[in-house]
N, C-alpha and C positions, 0 to 999 in steps of 0.2 A: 560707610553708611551715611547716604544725604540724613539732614533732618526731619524729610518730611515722610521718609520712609521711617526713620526712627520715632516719628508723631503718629504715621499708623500702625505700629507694633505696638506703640502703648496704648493704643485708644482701643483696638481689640483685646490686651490683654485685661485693660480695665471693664470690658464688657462682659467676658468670661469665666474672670478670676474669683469674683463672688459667689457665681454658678456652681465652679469648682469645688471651690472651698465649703460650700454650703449642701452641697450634696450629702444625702443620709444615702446609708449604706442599704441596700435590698434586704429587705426582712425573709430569710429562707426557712424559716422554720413551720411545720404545719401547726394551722389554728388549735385556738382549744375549741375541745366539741362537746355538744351536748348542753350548747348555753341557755338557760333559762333564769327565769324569775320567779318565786312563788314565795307564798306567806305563810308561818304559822305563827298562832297565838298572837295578832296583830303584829306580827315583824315581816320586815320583805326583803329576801336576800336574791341575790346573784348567784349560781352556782352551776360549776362547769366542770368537763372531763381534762384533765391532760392532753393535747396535741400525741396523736397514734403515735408509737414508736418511740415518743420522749418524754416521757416521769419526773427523772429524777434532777433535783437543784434548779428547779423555773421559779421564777422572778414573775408577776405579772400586773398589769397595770388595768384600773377598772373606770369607765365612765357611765354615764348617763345622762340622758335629758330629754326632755317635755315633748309630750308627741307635737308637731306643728314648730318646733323652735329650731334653728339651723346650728347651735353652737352646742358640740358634745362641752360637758361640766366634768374635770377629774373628779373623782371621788379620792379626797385625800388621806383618806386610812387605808385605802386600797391604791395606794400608787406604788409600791415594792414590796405586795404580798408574797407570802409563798402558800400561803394554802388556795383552795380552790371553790371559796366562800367567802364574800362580802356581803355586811349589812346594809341593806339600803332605806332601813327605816327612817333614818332622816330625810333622806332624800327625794321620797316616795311618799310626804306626809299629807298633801293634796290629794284626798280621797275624789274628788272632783279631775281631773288629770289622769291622760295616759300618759304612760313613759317607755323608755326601751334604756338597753343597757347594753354594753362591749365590755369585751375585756383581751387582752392582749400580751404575750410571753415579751418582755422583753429583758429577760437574761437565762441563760448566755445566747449569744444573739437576737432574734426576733423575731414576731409572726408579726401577719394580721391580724387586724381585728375581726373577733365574731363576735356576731349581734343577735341579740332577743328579740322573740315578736314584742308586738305591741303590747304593754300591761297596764290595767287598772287596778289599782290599789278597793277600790269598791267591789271591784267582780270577783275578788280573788281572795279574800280574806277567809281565813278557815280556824278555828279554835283546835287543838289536841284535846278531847274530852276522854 
């Protein structure tokens, strides 16, 4: 093998090999459903169904952020929950602010993410009396 053949096997492989390696695996798993947000007694949670068909031992991961803003915010109490409720009362404490929320299976393997409409913390607030 000349050298300048063995200059372009490496120059391709250096253009590839990060690709490769950096590649995340297809998330096959169905979303979780039924995602919403809603408030009681001034708290605001996330709160979603199971992905159909799969229950049992899901892991899952929650964000949110500001209507108008491009960067989803992990929610870090909510980053390897296993129940199917986050609180987002911190997060959500800009009564002036819309926000949306995700939330996402990832163990064992992975969904997509499903997402909430749009919420305000002002329109939504409900007391339990």
């Amino acid at each position: 093998m000349s050298s300048s053949s063995f200059s372009c096997c490496w120059c391709l492989l250096s253009i590839f090999l990060p690709h490769l390696l950096s590649a995340k695996p297809k998330c096959t798993l169905p979303c979780p459903q039924d995602v919403a947000i809603y408030s009681k007694n001034l708290h605001t949670f996330l709160k979603w169904s199971p992905p159909i068909n799969v229950s049992k031992g899901l892991v899952y991961r929650c964000q949110y952020k500001v209507y108008g803003e491009e960067q989803w915010v992990n929610i870090q109490k909510c980053m390897k929950i296993k129940t199917n409720v986050c609180d987002l009362s911190n997060e959500t404490i800009n009564y002036k602010e819309f926000y949306f929320a995700r939330v996402k299976v990832t163990h064992p393997g992975c969904s997509n993410y499903s997402r909430t409409e749009r919420f305000s913390p002002k329109q939504s607030k409900s007391l339990c009396i």
